[in-house]
C-alpha positions as CSV (number, residue, x, y, z in Angstrom):
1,X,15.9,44.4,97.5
2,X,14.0,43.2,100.4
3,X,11.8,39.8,100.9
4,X,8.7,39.9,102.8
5,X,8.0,36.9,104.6
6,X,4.7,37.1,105.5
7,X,1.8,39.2,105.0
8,X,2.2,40.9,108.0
9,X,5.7,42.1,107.7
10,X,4.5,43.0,103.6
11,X,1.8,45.6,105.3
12,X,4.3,47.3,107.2
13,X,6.1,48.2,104.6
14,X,5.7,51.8,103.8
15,X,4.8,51.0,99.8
16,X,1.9,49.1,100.9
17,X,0.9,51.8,103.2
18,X,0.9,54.2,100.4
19,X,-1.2,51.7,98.3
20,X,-3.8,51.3,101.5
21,X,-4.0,55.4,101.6
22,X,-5.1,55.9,98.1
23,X,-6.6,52.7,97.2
24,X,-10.4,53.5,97.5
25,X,-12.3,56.3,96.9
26,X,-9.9,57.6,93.7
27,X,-7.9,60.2,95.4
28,X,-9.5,60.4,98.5
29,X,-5.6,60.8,100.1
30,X,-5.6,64.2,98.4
31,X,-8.6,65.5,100.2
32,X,-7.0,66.5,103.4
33,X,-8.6,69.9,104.2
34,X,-11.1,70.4,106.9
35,X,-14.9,69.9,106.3
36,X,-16.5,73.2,104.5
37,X,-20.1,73.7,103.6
38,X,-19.2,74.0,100.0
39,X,-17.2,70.6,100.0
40,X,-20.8,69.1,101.3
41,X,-23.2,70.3,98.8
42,X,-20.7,69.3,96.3
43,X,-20.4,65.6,97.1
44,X,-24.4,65.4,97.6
45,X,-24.7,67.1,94.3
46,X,-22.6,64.8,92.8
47,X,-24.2,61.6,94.6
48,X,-27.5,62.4,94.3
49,X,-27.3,62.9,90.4
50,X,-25.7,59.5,90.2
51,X,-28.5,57.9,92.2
52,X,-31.1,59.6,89.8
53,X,-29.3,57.8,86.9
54,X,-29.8,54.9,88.6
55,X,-33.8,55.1,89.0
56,X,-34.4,55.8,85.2
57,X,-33.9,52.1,85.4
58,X,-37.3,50.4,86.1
59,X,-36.8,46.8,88.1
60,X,-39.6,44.3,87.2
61,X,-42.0,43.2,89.4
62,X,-40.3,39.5,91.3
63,X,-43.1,37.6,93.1
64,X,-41.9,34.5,95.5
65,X,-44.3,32.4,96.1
66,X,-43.1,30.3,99.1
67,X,-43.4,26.2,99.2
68,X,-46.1,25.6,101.9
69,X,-48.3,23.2,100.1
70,X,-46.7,21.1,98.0
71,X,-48.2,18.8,95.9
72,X,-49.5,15.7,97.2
73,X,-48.0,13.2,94.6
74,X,-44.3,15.2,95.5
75,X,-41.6,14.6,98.8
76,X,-38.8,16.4,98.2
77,X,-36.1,14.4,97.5
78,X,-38.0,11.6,95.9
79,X,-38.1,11.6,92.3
80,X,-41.4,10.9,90.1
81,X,-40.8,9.5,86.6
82,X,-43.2,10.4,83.3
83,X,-44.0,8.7,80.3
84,X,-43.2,10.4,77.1
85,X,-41.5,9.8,73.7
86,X,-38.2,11.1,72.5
87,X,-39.2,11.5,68.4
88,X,-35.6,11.5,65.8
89,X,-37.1,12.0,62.3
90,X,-40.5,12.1,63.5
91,X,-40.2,8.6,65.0
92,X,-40.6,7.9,68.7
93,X,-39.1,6.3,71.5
94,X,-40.8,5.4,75.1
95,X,-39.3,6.6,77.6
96,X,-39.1,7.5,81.4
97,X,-38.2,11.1,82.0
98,X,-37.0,11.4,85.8
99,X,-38.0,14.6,87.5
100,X,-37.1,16.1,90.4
101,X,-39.5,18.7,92.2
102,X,-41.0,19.4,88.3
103,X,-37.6,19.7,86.7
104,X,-36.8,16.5,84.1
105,X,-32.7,15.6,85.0
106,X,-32.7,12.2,83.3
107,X,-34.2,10.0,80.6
108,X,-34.2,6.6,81.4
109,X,-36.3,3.4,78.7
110,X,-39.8,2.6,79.2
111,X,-39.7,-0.9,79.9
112,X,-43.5,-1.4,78.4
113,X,-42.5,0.5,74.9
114,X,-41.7,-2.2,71.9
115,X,-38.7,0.5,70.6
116,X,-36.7,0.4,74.2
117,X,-37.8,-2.3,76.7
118,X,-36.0,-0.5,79.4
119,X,-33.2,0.9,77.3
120,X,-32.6,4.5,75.7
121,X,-30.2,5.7,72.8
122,X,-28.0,8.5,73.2
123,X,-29.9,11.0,71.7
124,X,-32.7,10.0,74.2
125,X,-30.4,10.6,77.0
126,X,-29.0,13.7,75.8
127,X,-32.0,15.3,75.0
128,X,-32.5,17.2,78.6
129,X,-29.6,19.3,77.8
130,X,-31.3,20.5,74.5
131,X,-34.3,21.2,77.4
132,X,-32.1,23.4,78.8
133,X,-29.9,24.7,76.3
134,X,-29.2,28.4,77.2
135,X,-28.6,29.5,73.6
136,X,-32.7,28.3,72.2
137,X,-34.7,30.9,71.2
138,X,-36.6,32.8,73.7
139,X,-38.9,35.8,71.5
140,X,-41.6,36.1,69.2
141,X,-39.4,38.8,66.6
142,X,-40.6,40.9,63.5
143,X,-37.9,41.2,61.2
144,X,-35.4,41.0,64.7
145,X,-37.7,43.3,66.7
146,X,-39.3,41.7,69.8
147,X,-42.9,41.0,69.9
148,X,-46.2,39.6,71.5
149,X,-48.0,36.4,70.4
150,X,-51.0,38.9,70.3
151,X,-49.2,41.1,67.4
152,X,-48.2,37.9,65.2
153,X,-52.0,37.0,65.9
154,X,-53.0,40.0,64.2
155,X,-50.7,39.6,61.5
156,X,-51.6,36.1,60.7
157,X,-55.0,36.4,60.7
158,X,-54.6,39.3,58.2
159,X,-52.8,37.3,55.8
160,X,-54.9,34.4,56.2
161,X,-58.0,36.1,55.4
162,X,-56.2,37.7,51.8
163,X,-56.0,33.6,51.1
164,X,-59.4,32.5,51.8
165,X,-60.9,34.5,48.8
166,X,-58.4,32.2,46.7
167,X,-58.5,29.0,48.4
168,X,-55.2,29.6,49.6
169,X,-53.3,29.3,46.2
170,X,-50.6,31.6,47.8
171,X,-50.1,29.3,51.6
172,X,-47.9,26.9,51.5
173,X,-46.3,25.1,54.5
174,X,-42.6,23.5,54.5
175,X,-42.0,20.4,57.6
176,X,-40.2,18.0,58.4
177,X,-41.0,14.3,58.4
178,X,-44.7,14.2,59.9
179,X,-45.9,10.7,61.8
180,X,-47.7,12.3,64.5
181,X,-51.8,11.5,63.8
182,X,-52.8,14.5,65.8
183,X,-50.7,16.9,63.6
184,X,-51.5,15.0,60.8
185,X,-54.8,15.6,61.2
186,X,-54.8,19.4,61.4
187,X,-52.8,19.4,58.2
188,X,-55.2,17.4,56.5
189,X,-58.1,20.5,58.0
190,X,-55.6,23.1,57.0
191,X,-55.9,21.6,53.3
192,X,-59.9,21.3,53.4
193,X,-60.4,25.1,54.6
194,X,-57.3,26.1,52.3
195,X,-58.0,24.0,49.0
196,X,-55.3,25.2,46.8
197,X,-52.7,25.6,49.6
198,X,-49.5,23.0,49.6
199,X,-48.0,20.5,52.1
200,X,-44.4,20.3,51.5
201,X,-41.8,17.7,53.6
202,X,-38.2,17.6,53.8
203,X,-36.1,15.5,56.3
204,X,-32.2,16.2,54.7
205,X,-31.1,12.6,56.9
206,X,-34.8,11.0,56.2
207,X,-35.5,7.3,55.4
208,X,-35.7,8.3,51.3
209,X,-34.0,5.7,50.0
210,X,-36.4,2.7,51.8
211,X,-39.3,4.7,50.9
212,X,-38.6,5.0,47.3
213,X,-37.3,0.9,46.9
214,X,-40.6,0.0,48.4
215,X,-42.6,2.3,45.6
216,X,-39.8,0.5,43.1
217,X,-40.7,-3.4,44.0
218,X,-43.8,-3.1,45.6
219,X,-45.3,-0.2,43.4
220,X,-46.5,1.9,47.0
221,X,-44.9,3.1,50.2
222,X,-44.4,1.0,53.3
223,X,-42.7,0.4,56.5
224,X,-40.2,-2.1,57.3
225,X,-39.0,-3.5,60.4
226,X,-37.2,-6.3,61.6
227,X,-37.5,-9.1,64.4
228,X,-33.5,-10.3,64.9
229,X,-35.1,-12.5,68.2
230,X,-36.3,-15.2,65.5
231,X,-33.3,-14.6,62.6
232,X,-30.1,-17.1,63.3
233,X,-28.0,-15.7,60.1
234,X,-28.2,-11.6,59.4
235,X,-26.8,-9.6,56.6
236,X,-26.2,-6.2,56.7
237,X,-25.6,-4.5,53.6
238,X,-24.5,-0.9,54.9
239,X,-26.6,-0.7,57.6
240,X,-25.5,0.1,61.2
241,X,-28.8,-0.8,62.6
242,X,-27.1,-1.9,66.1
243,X,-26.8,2.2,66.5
244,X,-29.0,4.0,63.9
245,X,-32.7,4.0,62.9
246,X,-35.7,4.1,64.8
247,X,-35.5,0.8,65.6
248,X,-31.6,0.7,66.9
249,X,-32.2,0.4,70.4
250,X,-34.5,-2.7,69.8
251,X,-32.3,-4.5,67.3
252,X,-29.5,-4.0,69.7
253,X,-31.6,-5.6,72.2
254,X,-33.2,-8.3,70.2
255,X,-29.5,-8.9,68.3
256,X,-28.0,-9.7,72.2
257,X,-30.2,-11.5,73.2
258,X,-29.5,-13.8,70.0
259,X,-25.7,-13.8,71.1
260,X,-26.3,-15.7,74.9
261,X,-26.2,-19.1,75.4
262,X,-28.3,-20.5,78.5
263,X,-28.7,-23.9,79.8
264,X,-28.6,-26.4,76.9
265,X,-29.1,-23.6,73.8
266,X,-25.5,-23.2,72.5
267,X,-26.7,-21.6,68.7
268,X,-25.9,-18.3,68.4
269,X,-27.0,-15.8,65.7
270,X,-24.4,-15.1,62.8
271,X,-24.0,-11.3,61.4
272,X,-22.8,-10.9,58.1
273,X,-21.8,-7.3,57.3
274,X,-21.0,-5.7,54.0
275,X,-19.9,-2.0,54.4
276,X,-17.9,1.0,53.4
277,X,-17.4,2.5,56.7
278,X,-16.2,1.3,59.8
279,X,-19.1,1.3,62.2
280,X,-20.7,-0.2,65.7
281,X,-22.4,-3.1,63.9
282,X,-19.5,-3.9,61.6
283,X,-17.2,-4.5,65.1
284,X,-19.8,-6.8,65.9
285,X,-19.6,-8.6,63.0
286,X,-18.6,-12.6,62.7
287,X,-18.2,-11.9,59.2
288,X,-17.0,-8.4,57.5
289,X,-16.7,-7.6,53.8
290,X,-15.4,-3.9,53.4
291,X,-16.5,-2.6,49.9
292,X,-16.8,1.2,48.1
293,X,-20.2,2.3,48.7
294,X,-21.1,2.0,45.5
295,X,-19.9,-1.3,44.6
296,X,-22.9,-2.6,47.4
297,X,-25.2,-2.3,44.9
298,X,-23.2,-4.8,42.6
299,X,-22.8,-6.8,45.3
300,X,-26.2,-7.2,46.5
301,X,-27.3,-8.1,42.3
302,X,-24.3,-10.9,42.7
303,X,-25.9,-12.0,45.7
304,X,-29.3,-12.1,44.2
305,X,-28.6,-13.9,41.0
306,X,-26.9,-16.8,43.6
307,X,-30.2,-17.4,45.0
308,X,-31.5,-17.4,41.3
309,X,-29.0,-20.1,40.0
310,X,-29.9,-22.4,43.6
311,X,-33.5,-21.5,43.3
312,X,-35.3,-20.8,40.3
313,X,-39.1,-20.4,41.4
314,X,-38.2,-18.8,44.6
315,X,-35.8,-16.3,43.2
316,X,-37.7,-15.5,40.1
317,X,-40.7,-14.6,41.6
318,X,-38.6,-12.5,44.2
319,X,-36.1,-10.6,41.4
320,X,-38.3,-9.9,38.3
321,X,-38.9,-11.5,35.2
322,X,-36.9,-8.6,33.6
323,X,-33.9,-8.7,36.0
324,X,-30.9,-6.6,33.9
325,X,-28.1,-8.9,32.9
326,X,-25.0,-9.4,35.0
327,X,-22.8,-6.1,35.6
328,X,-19.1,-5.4,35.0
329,X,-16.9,-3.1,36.6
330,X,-16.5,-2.5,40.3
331,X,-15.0,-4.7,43.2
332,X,-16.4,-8.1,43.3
333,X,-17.4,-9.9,46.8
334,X,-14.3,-13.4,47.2
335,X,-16.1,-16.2,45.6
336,X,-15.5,-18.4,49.1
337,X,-17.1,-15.1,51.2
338,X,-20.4,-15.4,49.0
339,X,-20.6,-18.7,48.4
340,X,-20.5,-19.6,52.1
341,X,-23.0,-16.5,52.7
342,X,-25.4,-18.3,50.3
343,X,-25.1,-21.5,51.8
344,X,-25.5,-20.3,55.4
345,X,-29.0,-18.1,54.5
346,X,-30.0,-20.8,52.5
347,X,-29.7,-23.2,55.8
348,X,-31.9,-20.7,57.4
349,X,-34.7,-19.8,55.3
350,X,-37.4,-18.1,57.3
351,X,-34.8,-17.1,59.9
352,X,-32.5,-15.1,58.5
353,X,-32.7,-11.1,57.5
354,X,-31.0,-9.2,55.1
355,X,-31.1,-5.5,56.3
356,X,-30.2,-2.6,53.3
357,X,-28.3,0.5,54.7
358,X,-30.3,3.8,55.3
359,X,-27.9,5.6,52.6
360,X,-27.8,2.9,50.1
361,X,-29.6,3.2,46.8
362,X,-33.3,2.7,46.2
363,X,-32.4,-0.4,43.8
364,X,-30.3,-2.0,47.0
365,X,-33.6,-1.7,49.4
366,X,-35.5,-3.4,46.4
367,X,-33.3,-6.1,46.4
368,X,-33.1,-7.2,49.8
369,X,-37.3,-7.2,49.6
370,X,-36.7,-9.5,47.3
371,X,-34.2,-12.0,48.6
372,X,-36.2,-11.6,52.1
373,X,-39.4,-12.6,50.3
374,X,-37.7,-15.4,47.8
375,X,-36.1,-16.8,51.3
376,X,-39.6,-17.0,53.2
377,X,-38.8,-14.3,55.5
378,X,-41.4,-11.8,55.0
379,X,-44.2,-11.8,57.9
380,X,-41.2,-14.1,60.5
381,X,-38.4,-12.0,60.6
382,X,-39.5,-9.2,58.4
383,X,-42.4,-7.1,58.9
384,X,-44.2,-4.8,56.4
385,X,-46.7,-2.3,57.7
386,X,-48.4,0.6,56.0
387,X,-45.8,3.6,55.9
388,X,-45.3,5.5,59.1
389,X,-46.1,9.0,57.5
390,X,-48.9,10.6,57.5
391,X,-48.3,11.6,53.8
392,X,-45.4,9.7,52.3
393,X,-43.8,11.6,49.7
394,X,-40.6,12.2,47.6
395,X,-39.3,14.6,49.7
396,X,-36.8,16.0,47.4
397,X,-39.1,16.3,44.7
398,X,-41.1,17.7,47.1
399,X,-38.7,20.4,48.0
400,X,-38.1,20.9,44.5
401,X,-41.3,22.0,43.8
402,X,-41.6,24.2,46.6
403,X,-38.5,26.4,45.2
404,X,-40.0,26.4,41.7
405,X,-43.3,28.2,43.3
406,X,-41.0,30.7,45.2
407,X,-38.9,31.3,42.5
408,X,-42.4,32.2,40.1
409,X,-44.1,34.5,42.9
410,X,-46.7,31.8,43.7
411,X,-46.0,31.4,47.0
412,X,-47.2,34.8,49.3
413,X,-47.3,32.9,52.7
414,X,-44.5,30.3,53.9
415,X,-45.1,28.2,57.4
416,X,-42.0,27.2,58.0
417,X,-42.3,24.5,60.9
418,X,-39.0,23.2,62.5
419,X,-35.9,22.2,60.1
420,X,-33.4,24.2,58.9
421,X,-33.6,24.1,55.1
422,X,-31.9,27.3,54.3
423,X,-28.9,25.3,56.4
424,X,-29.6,21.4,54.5
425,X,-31.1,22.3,51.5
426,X,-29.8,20.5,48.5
427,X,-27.5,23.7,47.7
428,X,-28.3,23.2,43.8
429,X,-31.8,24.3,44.8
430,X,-30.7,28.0,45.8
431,X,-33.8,27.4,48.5
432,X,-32.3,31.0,50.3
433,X,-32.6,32.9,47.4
434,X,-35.6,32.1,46.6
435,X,-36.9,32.0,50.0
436,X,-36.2,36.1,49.9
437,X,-38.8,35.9,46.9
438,X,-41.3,35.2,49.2
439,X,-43.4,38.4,51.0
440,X,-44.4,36.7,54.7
441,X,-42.2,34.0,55.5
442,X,-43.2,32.6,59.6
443,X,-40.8,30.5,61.0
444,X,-40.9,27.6,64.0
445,X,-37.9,26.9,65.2
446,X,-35.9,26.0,68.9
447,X,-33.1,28.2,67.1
448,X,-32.5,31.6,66.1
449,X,-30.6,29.8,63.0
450,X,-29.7,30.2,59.6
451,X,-33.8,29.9,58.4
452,X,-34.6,32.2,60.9
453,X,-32.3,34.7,59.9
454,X,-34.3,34.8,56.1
455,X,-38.0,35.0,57.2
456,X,-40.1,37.7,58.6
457,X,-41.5,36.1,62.0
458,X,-39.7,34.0,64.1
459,X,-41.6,31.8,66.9
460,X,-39.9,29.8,69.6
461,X,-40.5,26.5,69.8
462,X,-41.2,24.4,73.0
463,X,-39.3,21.4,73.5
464,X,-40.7,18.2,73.5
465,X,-40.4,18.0,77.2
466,X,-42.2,21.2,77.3
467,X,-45.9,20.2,75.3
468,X,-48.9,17.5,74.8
469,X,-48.3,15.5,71.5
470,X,-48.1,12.6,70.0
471,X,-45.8,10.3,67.9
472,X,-45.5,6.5,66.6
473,X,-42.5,4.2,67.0
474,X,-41.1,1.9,64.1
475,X,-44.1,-0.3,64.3
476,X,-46.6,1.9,64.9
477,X,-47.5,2.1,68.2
478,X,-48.9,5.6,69.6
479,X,-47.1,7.4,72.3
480,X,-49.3,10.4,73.9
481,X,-46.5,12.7,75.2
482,X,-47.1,14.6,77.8
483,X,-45.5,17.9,79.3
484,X,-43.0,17.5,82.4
485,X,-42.4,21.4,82.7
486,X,-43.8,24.8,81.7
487,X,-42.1,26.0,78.6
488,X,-39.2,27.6,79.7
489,X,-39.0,30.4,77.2
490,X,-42.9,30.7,76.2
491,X,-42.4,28.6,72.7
492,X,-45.1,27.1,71.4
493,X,-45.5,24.0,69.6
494,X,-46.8,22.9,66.1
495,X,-50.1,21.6,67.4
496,X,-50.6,25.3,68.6
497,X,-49.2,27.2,65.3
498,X,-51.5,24.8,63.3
499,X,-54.4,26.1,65.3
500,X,-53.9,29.5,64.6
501,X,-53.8,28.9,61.0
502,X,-57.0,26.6,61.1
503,X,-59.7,28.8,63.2
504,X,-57.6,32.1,63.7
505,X,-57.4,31.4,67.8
506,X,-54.9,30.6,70.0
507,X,-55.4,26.3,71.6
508,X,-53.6,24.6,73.6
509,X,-52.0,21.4,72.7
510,X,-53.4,19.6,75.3
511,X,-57.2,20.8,73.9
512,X,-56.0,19.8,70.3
513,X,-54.3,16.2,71.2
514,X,-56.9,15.5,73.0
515,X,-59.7,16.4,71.0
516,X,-58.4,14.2,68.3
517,X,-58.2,11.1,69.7
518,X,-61.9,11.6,71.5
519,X,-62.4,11.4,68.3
520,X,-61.4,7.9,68.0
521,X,-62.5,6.3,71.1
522,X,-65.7,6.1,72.3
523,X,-67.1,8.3,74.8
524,X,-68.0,6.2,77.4
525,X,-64.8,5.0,78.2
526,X,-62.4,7.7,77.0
527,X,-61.6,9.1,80.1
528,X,-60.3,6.0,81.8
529,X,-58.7,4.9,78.1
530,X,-56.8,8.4,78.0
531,X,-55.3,8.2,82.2
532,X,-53.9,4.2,81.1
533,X,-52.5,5.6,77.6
534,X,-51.4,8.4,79.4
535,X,-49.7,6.9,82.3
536,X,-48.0,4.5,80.4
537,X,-46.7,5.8,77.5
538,X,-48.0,3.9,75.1
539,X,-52.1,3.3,73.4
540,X,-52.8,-0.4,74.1
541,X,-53.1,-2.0,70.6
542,X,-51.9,0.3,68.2
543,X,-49.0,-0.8,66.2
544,X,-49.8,-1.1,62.8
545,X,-50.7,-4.4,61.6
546,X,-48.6,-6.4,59.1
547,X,-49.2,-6.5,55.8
548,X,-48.1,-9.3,52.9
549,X,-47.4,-6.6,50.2
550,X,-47.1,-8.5,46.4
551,X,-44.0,-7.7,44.6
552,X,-44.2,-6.2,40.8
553,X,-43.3,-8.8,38.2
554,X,-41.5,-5.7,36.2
555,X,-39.8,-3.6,39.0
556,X,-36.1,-5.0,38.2
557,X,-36.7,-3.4,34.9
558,X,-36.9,0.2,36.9
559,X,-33.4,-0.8,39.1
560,X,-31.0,-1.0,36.3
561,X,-27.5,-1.4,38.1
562,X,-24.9,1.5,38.6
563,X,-22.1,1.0,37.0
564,X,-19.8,2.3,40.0
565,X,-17.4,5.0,39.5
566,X,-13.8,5.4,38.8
567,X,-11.6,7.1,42.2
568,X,-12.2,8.7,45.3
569,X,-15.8,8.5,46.6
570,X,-17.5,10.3,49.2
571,X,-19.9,9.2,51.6
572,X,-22.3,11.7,53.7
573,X,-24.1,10.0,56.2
574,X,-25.5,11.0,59.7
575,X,-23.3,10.9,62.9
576,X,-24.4,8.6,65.2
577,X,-24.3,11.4,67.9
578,X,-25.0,14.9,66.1
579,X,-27.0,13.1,63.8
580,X,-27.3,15.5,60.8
581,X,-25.5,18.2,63.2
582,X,-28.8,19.1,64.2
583,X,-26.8,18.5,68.2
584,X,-24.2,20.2,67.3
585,X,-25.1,22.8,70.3
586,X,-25.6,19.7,72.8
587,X,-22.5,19.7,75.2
588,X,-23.1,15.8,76.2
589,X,-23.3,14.8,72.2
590,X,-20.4,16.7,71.7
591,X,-18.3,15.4,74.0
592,X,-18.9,12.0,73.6
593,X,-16.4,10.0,71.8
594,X,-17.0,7.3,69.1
595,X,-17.6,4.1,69.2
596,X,-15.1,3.1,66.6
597,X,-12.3,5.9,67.3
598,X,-13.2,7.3,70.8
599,X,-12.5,10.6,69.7
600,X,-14.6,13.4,71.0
């Protein structure tokens, strides 16, 4: 066999010749014969029937519009950066979106925002890829048939209008976690025109646990947060509150800056941490007591009857006259490891913390309430506002009831808005099977997901890049969050679904945010009030104020300890990354490895 050397000697050769003759059209070699009148038509027949093929297809209208006049406030080249929030579980962050000829490519912290002082999470930063995730839902579909916005309209209105006769004893609408007061408002109209109808929540990675030991051991609902820039001793007690939480990114901060010396100030703070996971806080720790989940609980009663036995007023008026009696069973904390944790938040009463874990019990929240309160921390370095929520509820009972309706025929019209409950629904609750129960089911989502695939309508759902609304951060303060681009795929947002349902037209969020909080401010100055709170990111003055909440003499008789249970455990907790896999589409979350492994 011969070599070719080069790919001039390889087109000599007569095999590549051959290929070159009959290469392109297919057998065009064969058609050797002279020219004829009959050959012509033929191939004109033939071509012209293909190019009438071809024009059955009808190409849409494309309009350029070339760049002449650019906007003033834009030099290409030269990025402009807007205030917004980033919201996880309805909570908000500030931050600085980075946009580039009116395309957001980065988030950066909001230095004049209490929750990041500069500084983002990573869920903050990755949430322009979820802006621009190619697989988000881009069609208003009827039972998977495209439609207009003017058809579902029609269709709503319709069904609205068979509910107002009743008071709207058949409407009920499903959400998650709702701290937004513009949206919270229009649910509360939604109710007053609709009488009978039903608010349901569910959040499957929510703050239930805190929520339900506040209503234990202070008998209502509130929000906690903590300041770690006054606390020289910490305890964590499961909770990884250096990375998770709406306030992680401000603890992180507040915990460093604790951990530098400068000039003469040697004292550094002192973390304690009690967990059953390996986590970013637990590296961090001075001091680290791994324990089974559920031998915390015992832990934290040990640890309260301590400050009992060294304190009697203090710790009685902090644990309940009706505290249970000591428990058996489970893995005691080394006598040296508590006895040296007493003594050290003992040294440091009214600057120390003891932080409960998101996923630990009810009863373990309760208790560190009560040994912050019995160690004069409450109102220094713990902070009690009014909840958050705009309606704080037991979500799962919540849920619950919801099913039960669907499952008797109550229920005639579902709102579905966000959430993916047919995907993280408790699955004893059979919510899909009784979701098909139900005869419209309307659905909200950035996702053609697993809930969209069980209701009747499906709407798209603009990012919140994308739409004007609002949001509060772990103490409070209002964010107004502003658009930085035209919905990409013509979603709409809650604020505009709500308005349909309330006066049967479509609004625009930016008519319904603002609307509300003229509402609030006074006239005169509400137009230079809403450019500052605008421009900055966040409403001057509006984190809630702190509250001294008074602690039930009886609520240790409600938190009866678990005795913990014999072999293997489980624990299901959010990712720090993909959260509660809500990201699991988001190629930078997905690819980033942990903290504690740095596998990806």
């Amino acid at each position: 066999m011969n070599h070719w050397r080069s790919l001039e000697e390889l087109a000599a050769t007569e095999h590549f010749q051959e290929f070159l003759h009959r290469e392109f059209p297919d057998q065009a070699s064969e058609w050797e014969d002279e020219p004829s009148r009959r050959k012509f038509f033929k191939l004109m027949g033939a071509s012209l029937a293909l190019a009438g093929v071809t024009a059955c297809t009808r190409q849409p209208t494309e309009t350029i519009v070339p760049y002449v006049r650019a906007p003033e406030e834009i030099v290409p080249g030269k990025p402009l950066f807007y205030a917004t929030a980033v919201s996880i579980g309805g909570v908000g962050q500030g931050v600085l979106v980075k946009c580039n000829e009116g395309r957001p490519i980065k988030v950066e912290g909001n230095p004049d925002h209490p929750a990041s002082l500069g500084a983002t999470d990573v869920l903050s930063q990755a949430s322009v890829l979820s802006l621009y995730d190619p697989d988000r839902a881009q069609n208003i579909t009827f039972v998977n048939e495209v439609r207009t916005w003017g058809s579902f309209s029609i269709a709503i209105r319709k069904a609205l209008d068979a509910q107002r006769g009743k008071g709207g004893a058949g409407l009920r609408i499903l959400s998650e976690t709702v701290v937004s007061p513009t949206l919270g408002a229009q649910m509360n109209e939604l109710l007053r025109q609709f009488p009978a109808a039903k608010w349901h929540q569910y959040e499957p990675a929510g703050r239930h646990s805190a929520r339900s030991g506040a209503q234990l051991i202070f008998g209502r609902a509130l929000n906690t947060y903590y300041k770690l820039d006054g606390a020289g001793v910490i305890l964590s007690l499961d909770a990884d509150f250096l990375t998770c939480g709406p306030a992680g990114t401000r603890c992180a901060h507040d915990f460093a800056n604790g951990r530098r010396v400068r000039g003469d100030c040697t004292d550094m703070n002192r973390l304690y941490v009690v967990e059953s996971t390996p986590s970013a806080t637990g590296g961090r720790a001075d001091h680290r007591l791994p324990l089974r989940a559920s031998d915390i609980e015992l832990f934290a009663w040990q640890l309260a009857r301590a400050f009992l036995s060294r304190d009697s007023h203090g710790a009685v008026a902090g644990l309940g006259v009706n505290a249970p009696g000591p428990v058996t069973g489970g893995i005691a904390a080394p006598q040296r490891w508590m006895e040296a944790l007493t003594r050290d938040l003992q040294a440091h009463r009214g600057a120390c913390a003891i932080i409960p874990g998101e996923q630990q019990s009810p009863a373990v929240h309760a208790l560190a309430h009560a040994m912050n309160d019995a160690l004069g921390n409450t109102g220094k370095t713990v902070i009690h506002t009014d909840s958050l929520e705009v309606n704080p509820v037991d979500q799962f009972a919540s849920l619950r009831e919801l099913v039960q309706d669907m499952e008797s025929g109550s229920v005639e019209l579902l709102l579905i808005l966000g959430g993916n409950p047919v995907y993280n629904a408790p699955a004893d609750l059979g919510f899909r099977e009784k979701l098909s129960k139900v005869p419209l089911r309307v659905r909200l989502g950035q996702h053609e997901d697993e809930t969209s695939r069980f209701c009747d309508w499906h709407v798209p759902q603009t990012h919140e890049f994308e739409t004007w609304s609002d949001t509060r951060a772990f103490d409070g303060s209002v964010t107004i969050m502003q658009p930085l681009i035209a919905p990409l795929y013509s979603g709409r947002s809650a604020h505009e679904m709500l308005a349909l349902f309330i006066g049967g037209v479509e609004r625009p969020s930016y008519d319904v945010v603002r609307e509300y909080w003229s509402s609030q401010k006074p006239a005169d100055d509400f137009e230079a009030w809403w450019s500052k709170s605008v421009h900055d990111g966040l409403v001057a003055a509006s984190a809630l104020p702190a509250v001294t909440p008074l602690i039930r003499s009886d609520w240790s008789s409600g938190a009866v300890p678990r005795q913990p249970p014999q072999g293997l455990e489980i624990v299901f907790r959010p990712d720090p990354y993909l959260y509660d896999g809500r990201f699991a589409n988001n190629g930078c979350l997905q690819e980033l490895p942990s903290a504690m492994t740095t596998i990806t």
